[in-house]
N, C-alpha and C positions, 0 to 999 in steps of 0.2 A: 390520127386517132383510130382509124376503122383496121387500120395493119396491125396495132399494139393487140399484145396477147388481153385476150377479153375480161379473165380475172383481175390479171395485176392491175388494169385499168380498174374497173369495178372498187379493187383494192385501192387505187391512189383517189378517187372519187369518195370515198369512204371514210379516209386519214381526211379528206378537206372539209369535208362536212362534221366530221368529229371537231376537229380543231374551231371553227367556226361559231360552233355551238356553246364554245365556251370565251368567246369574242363578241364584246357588244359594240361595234363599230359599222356606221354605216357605210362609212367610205370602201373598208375594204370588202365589205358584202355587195356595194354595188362596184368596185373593182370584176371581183368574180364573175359576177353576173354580165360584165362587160367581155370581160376575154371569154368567157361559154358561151355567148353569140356569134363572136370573133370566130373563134375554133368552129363554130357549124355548117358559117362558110364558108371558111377555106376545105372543111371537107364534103364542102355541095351539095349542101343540105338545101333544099329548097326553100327561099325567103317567105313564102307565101305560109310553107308549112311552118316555118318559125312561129311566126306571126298568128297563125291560128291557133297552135299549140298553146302560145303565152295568152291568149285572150282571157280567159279564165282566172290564169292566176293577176291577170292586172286587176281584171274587176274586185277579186280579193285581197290584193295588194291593196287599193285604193282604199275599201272596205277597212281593212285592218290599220289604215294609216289614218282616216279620221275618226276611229275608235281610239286608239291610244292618243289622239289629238285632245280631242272633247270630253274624254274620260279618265286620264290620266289623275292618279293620285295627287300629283304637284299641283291640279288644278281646283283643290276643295280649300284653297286659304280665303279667311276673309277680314275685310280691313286692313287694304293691303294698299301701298302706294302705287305712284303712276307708275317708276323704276321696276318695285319689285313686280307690277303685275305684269309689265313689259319682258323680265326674268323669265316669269311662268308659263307664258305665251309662246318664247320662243323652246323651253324647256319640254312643253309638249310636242312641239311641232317634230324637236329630236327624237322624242321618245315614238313617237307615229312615226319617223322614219327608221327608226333601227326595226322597228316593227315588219315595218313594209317591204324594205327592202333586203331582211333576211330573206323573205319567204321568195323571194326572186333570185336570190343567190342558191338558194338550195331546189329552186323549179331550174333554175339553169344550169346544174349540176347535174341533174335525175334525165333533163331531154337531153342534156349532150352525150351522155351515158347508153339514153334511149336509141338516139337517131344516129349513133355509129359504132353499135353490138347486136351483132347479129345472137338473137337467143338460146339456139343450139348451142352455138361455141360457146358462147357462157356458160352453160350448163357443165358443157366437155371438158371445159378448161377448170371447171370447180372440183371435177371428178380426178382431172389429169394433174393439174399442178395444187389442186389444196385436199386432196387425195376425200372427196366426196361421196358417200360411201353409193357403191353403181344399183342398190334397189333405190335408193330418193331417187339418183339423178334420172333411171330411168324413167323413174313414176312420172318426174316433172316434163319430161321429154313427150311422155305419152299424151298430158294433159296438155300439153303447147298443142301437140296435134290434133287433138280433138276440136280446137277452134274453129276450123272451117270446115270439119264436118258439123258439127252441131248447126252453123252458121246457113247449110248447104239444106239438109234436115228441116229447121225453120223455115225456111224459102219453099221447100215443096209443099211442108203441111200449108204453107198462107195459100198458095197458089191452090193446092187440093179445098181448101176452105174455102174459098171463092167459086170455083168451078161448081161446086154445089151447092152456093147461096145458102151456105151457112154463115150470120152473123156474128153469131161469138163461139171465137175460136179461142180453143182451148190446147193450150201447146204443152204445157207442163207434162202430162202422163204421158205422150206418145214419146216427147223428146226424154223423158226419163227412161223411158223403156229403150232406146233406140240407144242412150249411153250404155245403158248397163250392158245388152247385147254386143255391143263394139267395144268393152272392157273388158270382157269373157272372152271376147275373140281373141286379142291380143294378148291374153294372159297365157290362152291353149297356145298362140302363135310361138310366145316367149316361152313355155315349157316343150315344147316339141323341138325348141332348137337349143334347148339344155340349157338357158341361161341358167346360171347360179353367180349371185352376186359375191361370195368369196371366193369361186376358184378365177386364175389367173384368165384373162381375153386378149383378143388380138383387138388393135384398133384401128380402123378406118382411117377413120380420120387425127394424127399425131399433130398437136399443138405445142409449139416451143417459146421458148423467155430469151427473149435476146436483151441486149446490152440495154438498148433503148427503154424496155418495159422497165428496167433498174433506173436509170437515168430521170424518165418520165415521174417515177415516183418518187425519186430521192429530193428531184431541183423542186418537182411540184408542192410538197410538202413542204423543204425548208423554204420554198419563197413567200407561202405562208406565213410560216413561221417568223421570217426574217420582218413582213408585209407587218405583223401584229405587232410587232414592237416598234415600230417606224411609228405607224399611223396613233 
């Protein structure tokens, strides 16, 4: 998965989730969610970080599985026998699981996505194979970078806010100010060295589509496809 061109991934993660959407099965949405665990460790993803990642969405998963349990429209009959209440009972319990464990099919699509795409080449590969026009991509390139400075920024003012027994610390205006200055810089940086996003550039870094990214999307999609009519 981390070798596969970063779009066409992106792309084949995209068709499964589309598809899915319009698929009320619980089997094959915890199918999914099974092989997207699968796939994260054979590409060594770390278990721990699996497992922290998901924490969230189980507690939500759970959440939404005894909402559509106990709330479920099937469950407002009344005068109703032992059989049919025995029906409704079990009819909720499906309905809480298609609920549930959609939302675990498409968190296990979005980290498998996550945890083996590096975000530049995503960007690169949106620009380079789905022809992304190069002011966005840059623009998004520039705010990925911005993260650990902003992150770096906050850590001084705490530490400067401490060192002089100030209590309430006020981050907002300095860290405003300190983006805007580091936007400006970057814009002179990027007009000094002539970017202009319609004439032609050389690229660094050159991203290709091999067989495999065709492959990957074609079997992935029809085993879907194929998966939805079975099940």
């Amino acid at each position: 998965m981390i070798k596969l061109n970063p779009g066409y991934k992106g792309l084949t993660i995209f068709l499964i989730s589309l598809l899915l959407s319009f698929e009320y099965n619980y089997y094959l949405n915890f199918s999914v969610f099974c092989i997207c665990i699968i796939l994260m460790i054979i590409n060594k993803i770390s278990l721990k970080k699996i497992i922290l990642s998901f924490l969230p969405v189980l507690f939500l998963a759970v959440g939404i599985f005894f909402t559509g349990m106990l709330y479920s429209s099937s469950g407002t009959a009344e005068d109703i026998t032992s059989l049919t209440k025995t029906v409704v009972v079990i009819g909720n319990i499906e309905n809480g699981l298609q609920l549930s464990i959609r939302i675990l099919a498409y968190a296990g699509l979005g980290l498998l996505f996550v945890f083996t795409t590096d975000p530049r080449l995503f960007i690169i590969s949106l620009m380079q194979q789905f022809h992304l026009p190069g002011n966005f991509a840059y623009g998004i390139l520039a705010a990925y970078g911005f993260i650990p400075v902003i992150k770096q920024e906050y850590d001084n003012m705490r530490y400067a806010y401490r060192a002089r027994g100030v209590k309430r610390n006020i981050f907002m205006l300095p860290m405003l100010v300190t983006a805007v200055r580091s936007s400006e810089g970057i814009a002179m940086a990027m007009e000094s060295k002539g970017f202009n996003a319609k004439s032609k550039r050389t690229e660094y870094i050159k991203l290709k589509v091999t067989k495999w990214d065709y492959i990957i999307l074609i079997g992935s999609v029809g085993t879907v496809l194929s998966a939805m009519y079975l099940f």
